[in-house]
C-alpha positions in Angstrom: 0.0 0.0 0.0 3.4 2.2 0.9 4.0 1.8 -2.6 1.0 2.5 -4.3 0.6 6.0 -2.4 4.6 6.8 -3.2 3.5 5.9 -7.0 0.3 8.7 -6.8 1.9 11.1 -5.2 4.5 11.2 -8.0 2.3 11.2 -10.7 0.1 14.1 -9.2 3.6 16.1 -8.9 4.5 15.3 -12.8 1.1 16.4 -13.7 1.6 19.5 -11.6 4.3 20.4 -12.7 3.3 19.9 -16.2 0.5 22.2 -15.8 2.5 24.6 -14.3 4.9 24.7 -17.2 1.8 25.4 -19.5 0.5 28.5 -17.6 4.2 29.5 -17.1 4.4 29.7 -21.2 3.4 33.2 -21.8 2.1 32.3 -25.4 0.6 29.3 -24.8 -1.6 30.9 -22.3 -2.2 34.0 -24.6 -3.6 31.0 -27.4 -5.2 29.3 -24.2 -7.1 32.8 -23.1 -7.7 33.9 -26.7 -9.4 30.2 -27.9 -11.6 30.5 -24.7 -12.5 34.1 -25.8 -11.5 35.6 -22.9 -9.9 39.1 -24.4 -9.6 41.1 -21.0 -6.7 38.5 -20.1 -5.5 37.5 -23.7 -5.0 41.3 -24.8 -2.3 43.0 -22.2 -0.4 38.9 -22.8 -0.4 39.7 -26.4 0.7 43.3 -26.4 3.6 42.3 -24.0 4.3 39.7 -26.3 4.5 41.5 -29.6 8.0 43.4 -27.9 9.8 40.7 -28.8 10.0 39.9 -32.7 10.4 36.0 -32.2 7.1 35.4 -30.8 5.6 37.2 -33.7 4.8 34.4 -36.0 3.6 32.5 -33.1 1.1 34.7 -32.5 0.0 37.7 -35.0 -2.8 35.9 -36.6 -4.7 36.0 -33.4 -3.5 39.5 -31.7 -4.6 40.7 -35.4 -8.2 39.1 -34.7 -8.4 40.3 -31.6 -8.2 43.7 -32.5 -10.3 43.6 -35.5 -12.6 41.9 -33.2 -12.8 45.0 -31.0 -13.6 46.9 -33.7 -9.9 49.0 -33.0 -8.8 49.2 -36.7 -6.4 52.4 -35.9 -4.5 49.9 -33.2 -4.5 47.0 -36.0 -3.0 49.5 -38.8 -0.2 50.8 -36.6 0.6 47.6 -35.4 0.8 46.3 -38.9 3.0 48.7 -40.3 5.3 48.3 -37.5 5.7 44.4 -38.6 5.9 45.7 -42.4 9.3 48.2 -41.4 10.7 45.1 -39.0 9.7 41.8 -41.8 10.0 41.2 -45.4 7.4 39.0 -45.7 4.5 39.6 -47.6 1.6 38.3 -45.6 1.9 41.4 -43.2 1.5 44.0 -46.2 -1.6 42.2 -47.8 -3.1 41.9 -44.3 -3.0 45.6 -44.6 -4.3 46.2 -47.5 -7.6 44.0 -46.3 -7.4 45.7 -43.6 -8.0 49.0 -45.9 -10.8 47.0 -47.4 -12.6 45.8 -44.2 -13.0 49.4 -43.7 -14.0 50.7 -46.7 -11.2 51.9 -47.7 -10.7 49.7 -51.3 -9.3 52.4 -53.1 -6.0 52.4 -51.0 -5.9 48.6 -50.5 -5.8 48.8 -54.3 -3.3 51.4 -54.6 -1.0 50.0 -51.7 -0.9 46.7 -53.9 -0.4 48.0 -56.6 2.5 49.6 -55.8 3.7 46.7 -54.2 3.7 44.6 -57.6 5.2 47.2 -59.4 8.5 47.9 -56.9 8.7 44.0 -56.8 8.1 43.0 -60.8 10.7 46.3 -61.5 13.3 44.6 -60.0 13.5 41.4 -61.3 17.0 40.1 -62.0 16.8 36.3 -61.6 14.8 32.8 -60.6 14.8 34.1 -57.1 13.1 37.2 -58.0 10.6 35.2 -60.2 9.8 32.6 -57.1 8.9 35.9 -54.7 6.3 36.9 -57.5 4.7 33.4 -57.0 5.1 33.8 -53.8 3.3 37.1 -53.5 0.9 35.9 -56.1 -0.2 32.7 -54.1 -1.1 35.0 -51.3 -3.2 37.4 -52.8 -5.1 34.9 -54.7 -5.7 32.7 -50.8 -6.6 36.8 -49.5 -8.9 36.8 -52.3 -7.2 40.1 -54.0 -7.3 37.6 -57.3 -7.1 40.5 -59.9 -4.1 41.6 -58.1 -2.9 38.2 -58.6 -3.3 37.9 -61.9 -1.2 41.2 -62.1 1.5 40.1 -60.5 1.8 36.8 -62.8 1.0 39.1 -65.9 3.2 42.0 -65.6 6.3 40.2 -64.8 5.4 37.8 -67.9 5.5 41.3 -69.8 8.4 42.9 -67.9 10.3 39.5 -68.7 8.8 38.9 -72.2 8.4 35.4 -71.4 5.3 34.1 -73.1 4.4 31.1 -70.9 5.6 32.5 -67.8 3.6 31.5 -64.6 1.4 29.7 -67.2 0.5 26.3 -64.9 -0.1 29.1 -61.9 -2.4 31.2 -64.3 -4.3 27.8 -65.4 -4.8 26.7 -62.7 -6.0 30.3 -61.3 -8.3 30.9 -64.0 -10.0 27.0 -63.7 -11.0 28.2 -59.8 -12.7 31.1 -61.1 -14.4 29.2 -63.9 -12.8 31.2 -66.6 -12.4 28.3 -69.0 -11.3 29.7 -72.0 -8.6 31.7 -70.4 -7.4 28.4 -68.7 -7.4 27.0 -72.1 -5.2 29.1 -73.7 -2.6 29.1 -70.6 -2.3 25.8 -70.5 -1.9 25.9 -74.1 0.7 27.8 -73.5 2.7 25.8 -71.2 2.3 23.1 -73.9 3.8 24.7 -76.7 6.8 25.4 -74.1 7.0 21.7 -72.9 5.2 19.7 -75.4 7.0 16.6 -73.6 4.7 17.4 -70.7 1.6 17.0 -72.7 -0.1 14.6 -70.8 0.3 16.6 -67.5 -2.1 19.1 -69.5 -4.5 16.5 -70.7 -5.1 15.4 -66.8 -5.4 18.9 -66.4 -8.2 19.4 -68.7 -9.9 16.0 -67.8 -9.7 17.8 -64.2 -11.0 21.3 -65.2 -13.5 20.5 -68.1 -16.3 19.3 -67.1 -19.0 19.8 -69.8 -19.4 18.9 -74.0 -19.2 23.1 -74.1 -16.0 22.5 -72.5 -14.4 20.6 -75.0 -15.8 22.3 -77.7 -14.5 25.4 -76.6 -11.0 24.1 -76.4 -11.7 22.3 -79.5 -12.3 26.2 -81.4 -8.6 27.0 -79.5 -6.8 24.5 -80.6 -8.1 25.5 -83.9 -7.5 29.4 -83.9 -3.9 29.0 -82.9 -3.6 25.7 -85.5 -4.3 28.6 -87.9 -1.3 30.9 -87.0 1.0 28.2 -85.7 0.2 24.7 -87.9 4.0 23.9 -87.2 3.4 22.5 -83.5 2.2 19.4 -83.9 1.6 18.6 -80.3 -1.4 20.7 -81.0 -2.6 18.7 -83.5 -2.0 16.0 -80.8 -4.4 17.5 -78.6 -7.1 18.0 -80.8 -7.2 14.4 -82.0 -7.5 14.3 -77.9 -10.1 16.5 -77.7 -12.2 14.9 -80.2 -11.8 11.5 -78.8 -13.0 12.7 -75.8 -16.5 13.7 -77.5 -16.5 10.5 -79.8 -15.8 12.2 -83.0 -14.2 9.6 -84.0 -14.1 10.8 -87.8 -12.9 13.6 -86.9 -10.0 12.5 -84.8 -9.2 10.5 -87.6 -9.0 12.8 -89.6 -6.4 15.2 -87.9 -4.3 11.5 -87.0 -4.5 11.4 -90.8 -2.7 14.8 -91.3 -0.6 14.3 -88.0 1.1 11.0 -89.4 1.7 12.1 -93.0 3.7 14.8 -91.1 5.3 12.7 -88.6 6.3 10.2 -90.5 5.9 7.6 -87.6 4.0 4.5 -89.9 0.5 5.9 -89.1 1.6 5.2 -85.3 -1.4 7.7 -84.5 -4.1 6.5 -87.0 -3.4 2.8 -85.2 -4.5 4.1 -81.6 -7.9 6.5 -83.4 -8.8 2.9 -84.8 -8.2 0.6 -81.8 -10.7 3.4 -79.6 -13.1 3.8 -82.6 -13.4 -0.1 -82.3 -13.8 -0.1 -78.5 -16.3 2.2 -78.9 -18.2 0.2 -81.5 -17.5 2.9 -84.1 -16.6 0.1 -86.9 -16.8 2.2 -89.8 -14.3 4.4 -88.6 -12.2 1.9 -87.2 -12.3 0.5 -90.7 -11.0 3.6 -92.9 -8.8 4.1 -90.2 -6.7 0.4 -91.1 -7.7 0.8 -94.6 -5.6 4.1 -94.6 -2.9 2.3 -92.7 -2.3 -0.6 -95.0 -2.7 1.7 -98.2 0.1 4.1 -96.6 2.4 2.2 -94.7 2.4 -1.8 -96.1 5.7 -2.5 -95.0 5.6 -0.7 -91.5 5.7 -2.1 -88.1 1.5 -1.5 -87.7 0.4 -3.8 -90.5 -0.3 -7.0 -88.9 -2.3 -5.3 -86.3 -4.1 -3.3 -89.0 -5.0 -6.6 -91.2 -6.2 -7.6 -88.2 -8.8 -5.3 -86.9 -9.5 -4.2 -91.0 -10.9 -7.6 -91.1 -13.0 -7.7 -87.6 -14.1 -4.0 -88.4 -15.4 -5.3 -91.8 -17.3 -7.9 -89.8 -19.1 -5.9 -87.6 -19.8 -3.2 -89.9 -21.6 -5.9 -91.8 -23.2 -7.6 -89.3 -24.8 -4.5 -87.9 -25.9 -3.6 -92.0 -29.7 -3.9 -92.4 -30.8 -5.8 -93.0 -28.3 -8.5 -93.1 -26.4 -8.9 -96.7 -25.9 -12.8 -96.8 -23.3 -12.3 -100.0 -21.3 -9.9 -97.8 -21.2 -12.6 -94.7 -20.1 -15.6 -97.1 -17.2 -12.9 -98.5 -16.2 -12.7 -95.3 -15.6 -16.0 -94.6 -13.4 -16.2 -97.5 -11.8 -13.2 -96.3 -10.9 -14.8 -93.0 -9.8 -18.0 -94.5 -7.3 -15.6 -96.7 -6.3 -14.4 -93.4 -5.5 -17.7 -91.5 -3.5 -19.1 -94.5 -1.1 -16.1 -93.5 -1.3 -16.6 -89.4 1.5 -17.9 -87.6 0.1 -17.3 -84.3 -1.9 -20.1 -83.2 -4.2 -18.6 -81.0 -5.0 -15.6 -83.3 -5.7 -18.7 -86.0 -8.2 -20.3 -83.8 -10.2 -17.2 -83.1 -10.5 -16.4 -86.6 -12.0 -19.8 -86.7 -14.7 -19.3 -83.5 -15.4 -16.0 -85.6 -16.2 -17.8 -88.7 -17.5 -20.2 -87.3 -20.4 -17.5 -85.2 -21.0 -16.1 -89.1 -22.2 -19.8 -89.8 -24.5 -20.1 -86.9 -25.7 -16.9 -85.9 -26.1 -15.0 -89.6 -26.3 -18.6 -92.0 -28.3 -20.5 -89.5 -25.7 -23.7 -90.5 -25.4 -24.8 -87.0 -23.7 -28.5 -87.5 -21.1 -26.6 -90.1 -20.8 -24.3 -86.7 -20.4 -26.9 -84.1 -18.1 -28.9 -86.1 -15.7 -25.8 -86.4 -15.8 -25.4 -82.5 -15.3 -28.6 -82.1 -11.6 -28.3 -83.4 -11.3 -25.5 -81.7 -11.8 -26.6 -78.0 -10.0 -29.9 -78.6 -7.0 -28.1 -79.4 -4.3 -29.2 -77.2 -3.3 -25.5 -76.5 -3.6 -25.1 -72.5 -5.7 -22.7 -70.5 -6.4 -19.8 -72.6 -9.3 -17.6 -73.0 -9.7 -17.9 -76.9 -10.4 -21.8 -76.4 -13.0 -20.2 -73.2 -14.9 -17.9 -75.7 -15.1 -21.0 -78.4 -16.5 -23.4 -75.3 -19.0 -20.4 -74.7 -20.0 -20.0 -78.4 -20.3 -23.9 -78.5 -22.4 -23.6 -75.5 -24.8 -20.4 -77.5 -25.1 -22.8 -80.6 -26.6 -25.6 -78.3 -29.0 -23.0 -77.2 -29.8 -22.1 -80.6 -30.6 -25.6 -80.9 -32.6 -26.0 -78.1 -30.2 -28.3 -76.4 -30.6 -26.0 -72.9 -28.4 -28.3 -71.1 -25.7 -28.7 -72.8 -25.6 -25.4 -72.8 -25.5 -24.9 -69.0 -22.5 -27.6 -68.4 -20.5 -25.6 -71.0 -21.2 -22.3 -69.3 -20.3 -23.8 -66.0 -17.0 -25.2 -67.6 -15.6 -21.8 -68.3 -17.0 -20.5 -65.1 -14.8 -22.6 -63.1 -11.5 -22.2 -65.3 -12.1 -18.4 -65.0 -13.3 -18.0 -61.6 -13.3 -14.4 -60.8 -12.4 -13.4 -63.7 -13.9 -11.2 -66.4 -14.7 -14.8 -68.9 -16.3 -16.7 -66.2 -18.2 -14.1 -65.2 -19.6 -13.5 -68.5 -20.2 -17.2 -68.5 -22.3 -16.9 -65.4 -24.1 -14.1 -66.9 -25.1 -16.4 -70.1 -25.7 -19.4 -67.7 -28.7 -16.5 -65.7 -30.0 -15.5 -69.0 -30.4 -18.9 -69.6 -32.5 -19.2 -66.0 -34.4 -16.1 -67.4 -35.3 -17.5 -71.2 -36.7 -20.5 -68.9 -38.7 -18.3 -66.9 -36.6 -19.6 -63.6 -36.6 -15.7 -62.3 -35.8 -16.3 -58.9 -32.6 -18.7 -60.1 -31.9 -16.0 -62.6 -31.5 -13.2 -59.8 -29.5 -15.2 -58.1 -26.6 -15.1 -60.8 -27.2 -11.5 -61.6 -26.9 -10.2 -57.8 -24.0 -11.4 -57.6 -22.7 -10.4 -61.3 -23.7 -7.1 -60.3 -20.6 -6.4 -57.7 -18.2 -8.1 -61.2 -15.0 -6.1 -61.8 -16.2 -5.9 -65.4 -18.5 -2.8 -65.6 -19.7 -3.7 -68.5 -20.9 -7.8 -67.4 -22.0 -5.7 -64.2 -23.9 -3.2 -66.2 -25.8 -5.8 -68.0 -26.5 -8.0 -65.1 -28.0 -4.8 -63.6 -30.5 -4.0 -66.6 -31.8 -7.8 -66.6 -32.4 -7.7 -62.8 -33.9 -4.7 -62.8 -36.6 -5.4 -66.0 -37.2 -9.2 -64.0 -38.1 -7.1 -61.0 -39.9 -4.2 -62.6 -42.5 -6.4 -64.4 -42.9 -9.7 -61.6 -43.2 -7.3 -58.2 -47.0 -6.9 -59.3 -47.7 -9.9 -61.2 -47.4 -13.2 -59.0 -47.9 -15.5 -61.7 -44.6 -14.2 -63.8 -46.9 -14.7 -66.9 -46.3 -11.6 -68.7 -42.6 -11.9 -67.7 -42.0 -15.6 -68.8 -43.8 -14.4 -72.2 -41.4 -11.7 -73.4 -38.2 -13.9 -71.7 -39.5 -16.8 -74.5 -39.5 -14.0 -77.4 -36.4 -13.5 -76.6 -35.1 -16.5 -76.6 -37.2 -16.8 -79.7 -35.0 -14.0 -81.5 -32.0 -15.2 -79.6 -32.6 -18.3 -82.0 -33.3 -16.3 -85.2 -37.1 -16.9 -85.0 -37.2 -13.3 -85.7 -41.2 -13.8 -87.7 -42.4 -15.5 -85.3 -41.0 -13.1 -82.5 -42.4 -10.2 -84.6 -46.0 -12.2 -84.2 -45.8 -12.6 -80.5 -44.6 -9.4 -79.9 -47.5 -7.7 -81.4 -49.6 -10.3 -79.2 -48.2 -9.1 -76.1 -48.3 -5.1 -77.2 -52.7 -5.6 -77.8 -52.8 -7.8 -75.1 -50.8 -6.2 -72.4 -51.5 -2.9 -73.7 -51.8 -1.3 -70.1 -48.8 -3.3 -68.3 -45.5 -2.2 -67.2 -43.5 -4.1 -70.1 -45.3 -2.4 -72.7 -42.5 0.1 -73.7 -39.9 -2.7 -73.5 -42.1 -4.8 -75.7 -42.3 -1.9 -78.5 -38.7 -1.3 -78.1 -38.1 -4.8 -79.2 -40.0 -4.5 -81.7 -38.7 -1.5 -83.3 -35.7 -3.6 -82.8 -36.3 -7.0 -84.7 -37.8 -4.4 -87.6 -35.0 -2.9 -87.7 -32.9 -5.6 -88.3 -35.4 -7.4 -90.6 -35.2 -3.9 -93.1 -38.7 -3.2 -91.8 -37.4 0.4 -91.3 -41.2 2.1 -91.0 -42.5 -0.4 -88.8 -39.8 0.0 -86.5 -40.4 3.6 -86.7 -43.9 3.5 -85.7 -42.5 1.5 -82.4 -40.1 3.8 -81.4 -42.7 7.1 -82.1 -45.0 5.3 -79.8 -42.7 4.9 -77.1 -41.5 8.5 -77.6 -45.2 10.0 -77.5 -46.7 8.0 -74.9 -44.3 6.5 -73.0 -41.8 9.5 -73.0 -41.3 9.5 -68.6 -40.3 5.5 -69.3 -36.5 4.5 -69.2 -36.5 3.5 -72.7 -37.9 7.2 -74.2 -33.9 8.3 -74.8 -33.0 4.9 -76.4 -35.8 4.9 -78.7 -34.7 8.3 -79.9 -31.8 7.0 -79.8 -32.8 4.4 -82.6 -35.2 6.1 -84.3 -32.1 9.1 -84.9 -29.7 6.1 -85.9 -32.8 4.8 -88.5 -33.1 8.2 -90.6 -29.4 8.8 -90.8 -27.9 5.4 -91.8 -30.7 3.5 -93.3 -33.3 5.5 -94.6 -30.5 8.5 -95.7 -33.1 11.5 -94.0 -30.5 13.5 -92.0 -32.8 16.4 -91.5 -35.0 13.9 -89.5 -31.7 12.4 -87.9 -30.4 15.8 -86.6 -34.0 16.8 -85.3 -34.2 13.6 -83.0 -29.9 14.4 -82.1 -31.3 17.4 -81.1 -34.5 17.0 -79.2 -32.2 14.0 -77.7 -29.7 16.4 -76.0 -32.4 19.0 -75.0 -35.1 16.7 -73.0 -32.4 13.9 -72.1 -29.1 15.8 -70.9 -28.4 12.5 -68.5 -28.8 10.1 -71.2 -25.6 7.7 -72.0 -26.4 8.7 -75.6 -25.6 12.5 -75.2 -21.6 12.2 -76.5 -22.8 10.0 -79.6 -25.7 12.2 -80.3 -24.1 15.4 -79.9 -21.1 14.0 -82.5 -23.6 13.2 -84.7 -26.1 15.8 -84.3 -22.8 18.7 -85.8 -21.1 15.9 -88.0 -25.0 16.6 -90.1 -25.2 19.7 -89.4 -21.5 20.1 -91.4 -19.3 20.9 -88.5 -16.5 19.1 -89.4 -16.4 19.5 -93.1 -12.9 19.5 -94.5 
């Protein structure tokens, strides 16, 4: 017990004397008084402290509140210019000169800074000089004096004749105050200094620009100065940038065009247009963008690459051609076999087969010709490798096709387990729950899409998202799934290429369920299938009735969507196109078709004529 009170007693007399070394440090109890708001006993502290310079910086942001506080500005102003004869820093003079504001007295805040940037940006002889304008500059802009600022940066510029002087600061300046353009054309600046630090500007403009106006307004800047200075190509650089950011994909090609005649770098910038164009499903681009590459450059570095995708963006322009050109499909075939006959990779030759062998099935309905080509494939004594994946999951589609469901299923589940958490087996999954859904099994089919939702793969997550949500959205009020397990068979039905039949039932289900939920999605697949059958007007009637009287549903933008796509590239009425473009962008800002549209909407309207 001796021990324990020994032991207490010491720790009060550390703690004591602890807190008496706190009270006994004269500024820490001038903060302690001052945070507490106790002025009577912070004030005469403060005042005693200010005698000695050291403890200025310690304190002077809170003696200079406490005065202000107390409404004694003549005290605050004296005691400022006191620190401004004994300091060099800068912080004391601009804390004047808002004092002068704080009491209405702008005109000589304005004047004393102004004469302050013109005694310092007079006498500038070197870097160190040039860092103190920064310096001073960063502080007036935080004691929001901005325009005096921007003269500081500017007049040493012109004093120094140094174009892109302070240009990062300026950008970066003129993006807090929302002055776009002006950011623009610094930071266009600091390019044409340090073209090698072109990237560092493009994060700064996916930072700062947040709108299409945005882009189109650097677009017209990178124009206006290509005009006086066509020699900098890392302009031209950015504006194939810029338009790839707004999916003009013509357009970017077009300047990549230009950029790699000049360059003379094998069409090094036409290859990278082409490979986003295809990402983005913009296959006729993507085509005349190899095209162009193999015409100009067919002995360069870029041309197996380019036969490659030339060939796949032929395919898919094709396939998406409606409707569907038979002689076209069977002249690609040949094309690939051309193509194979010339492969040495082995993995690149089997998916050219898988690919022909999809043509077969999917757009020749010559499913044993189709099998029998997977079949090679998948035996292939290759190893794990996700060509031999997709061909086990396009084995597993034609057995669908076929009606042979299970099959199907145990090939799905195949890949599933090779590719466990990763992006193939989770699209196998997804096929396995569509599956589930074209069997009306809705409960099982939720099952695979909740947990497809949280998929690294935004795009398998995306889709697994839209199907749970149209299962949920037409079954919460129906209890007998009917209506649901009706339009899951139609599309299984088209999945198939019953496409009459699912024309038929469709227009069943619009009469019959006239008042239901599903309605719009049932006259969007319509529009659809007539689409694709070259029933252009009929699929326009669809898409007008979703647009009229079902223009607060989910699908209004996507039918405008289509009904825009089916006056520009099949029926050739552009003035129709560019009024649905339009009306798009103007009652549907938040639609994922607003970059596309807009693209579209000024390549009609001439925009980017050469």
């Amino acid at each position: 017990m001796h021990k324990v009170f020994i032991s207490l007693f010491l720790l009060l007399l550390t703690l004591g004397l602890q807190t008496n070394a706190q009270s006994t440090d004269p500024i820490a109890l001038a903060l302690e008084y001052y945070d507490q708001g106790n002025s009577e006993k912070a004030r005469p502290l403060f005042e005693e402290l200010i005698e000695n310079k050291a403890n200025i910086p310690f304190i002077h942001e809170q003696y200079l509140g406490l005065l202000l506080n107390a409404n004694e500005y003549e005290v605050a102003e004296n005691y400022l210019k006191t620190l401004i004869q004994n300091f060099k820093a800068y912080a004391y003079k601009i804390d004047l000169a808002n004092l002068y504001r704080n009491t209405r007295r702008e005109s000589l805040a304005f004047e004393y800074l102004d004469s302050l940037i013109n005694d310092l940006t007079s006498n500038i002889s070197n870097n160190n000089d040039i860092n103190q304008i920064r310096i001073l500059a960063s502080e007036l802009f935080d004691a929001n004096f901005r325009e005096k600022a921007l003269k500081a940066y500017t007049q040493t510029r012109d004093q120094l004749g140094i174009p892109d002087l302070f240009s990062l600061d300026l950008g970066r300046i003129f993006a807090v105050m929302d002055e776009k353009d002006k950011m623009i054309q610094e930071y266009l600046l600091f390019t044409k200094a340090q073209p090698r630090n072109v990237n560092y500007v493009k994060n700064a403009f996916q930072r700062y620009l947040e709108t299409t106006e945005d882009y189109e307004l650097l677009e017209l800047s990178l124009y206006a100065i290509l005009q006086k200075e066509a020699g900098v190509t890392v302009y031209n650089e950015l504006l194939i940038w810029t338009y790839l950011q707004q999916k003009n994909f013509s357009a970017a090609l077009r300047q990549a065009k230009a950029l790699d005649l000049r360059s003379q770098n094998e069409g090094m910038n036409m290859v990278n247009v082409g490979l986003i164009a295809f990402q983005n499903r913009d296959f006729s681009t993507a085509e005349r963008a190899f095209q162009q590459i193999i015409q100009r450059f067919p002995e360069g570095r870029n041309i197996a690459l380019s036969n490659k995708y030339l060939l796949l963006s032929e395919e898919e322009v094709v396939k998406s051609t409606y409707p569907l050109d038979k002689a076209a499909i069977y002249q690609l075939i040949r094309k690939h076999k051309e193509y194979q006959e010339k492969l040495q990779d082995v993995y690149a030759l089997l998916d050219s087969k898988r690919r022909v062998a999809l043509m077969h099935a999917f757009q020749l309905n010559q499913l044993d010709t189709a099998i029998q080509i997977l079949d090679e494939v998948v035996n292939k004594p290759v190893g794990k490798h996700e060509v031999l994946a997709k061909a086990k999951m396009d084995l597993a589609d034609i057995y669908l096709l076929k009606e042979q469901e299970w099959e199907s299923i145990l090939l799905y589940a195949q890949v599933e387990k090779l590719f466990k958490d990763e992006p193939l087996g989770y699209e196998a999954k997804l096929k396995s729950a569509k599956v589930s859904y074209y069997k009306g099994e809705f409960e099982l089919a939720r099952g695979y899409l909740d947990i497809l939702k949280l998929a690294t793969s935004r795009e398998i997550a995306n889709d697994a998202l839209d199907l749970s949500i149209l299962i949920r959205n037409n079954t919460i009020f129906d209890s007998t799934d009917v209506v649901m397990q009706e339009y899951a068979q139609i599309e299984l039905l088209l999945f198939q290429n019953h496409n009459e039949q699912a024309i038929r039932a469709l227009q069943m289900m619009s009469e019959k369920y006239e008042k239901h939920s599903i309605i719009d999605e049932v006259l969007y697949l319509k529009a659809k299938t007539h689409r694709e059958l070259g029933e252009f007007q009929q699929a326009i009637s669809s898409l007008t009735t979703i647009i009229t009287s079902y223009n607060r549903d989910i699908l209004a933008d996507d039918a405008l969507f289509m009904r825009a796509l089916i006056y520009e590239e099949n029926l050739k009425i552009n003035e129709k196109a560019q009024a649905d473009y339009q009306e798009l962008l103007r009652k549907h800002p938040g639609s994922i078709f607003v970059a596309e549209s807009r693209s579209r909407f000024r390549k009609l309207r001439g925009d980017f004529n050469d």
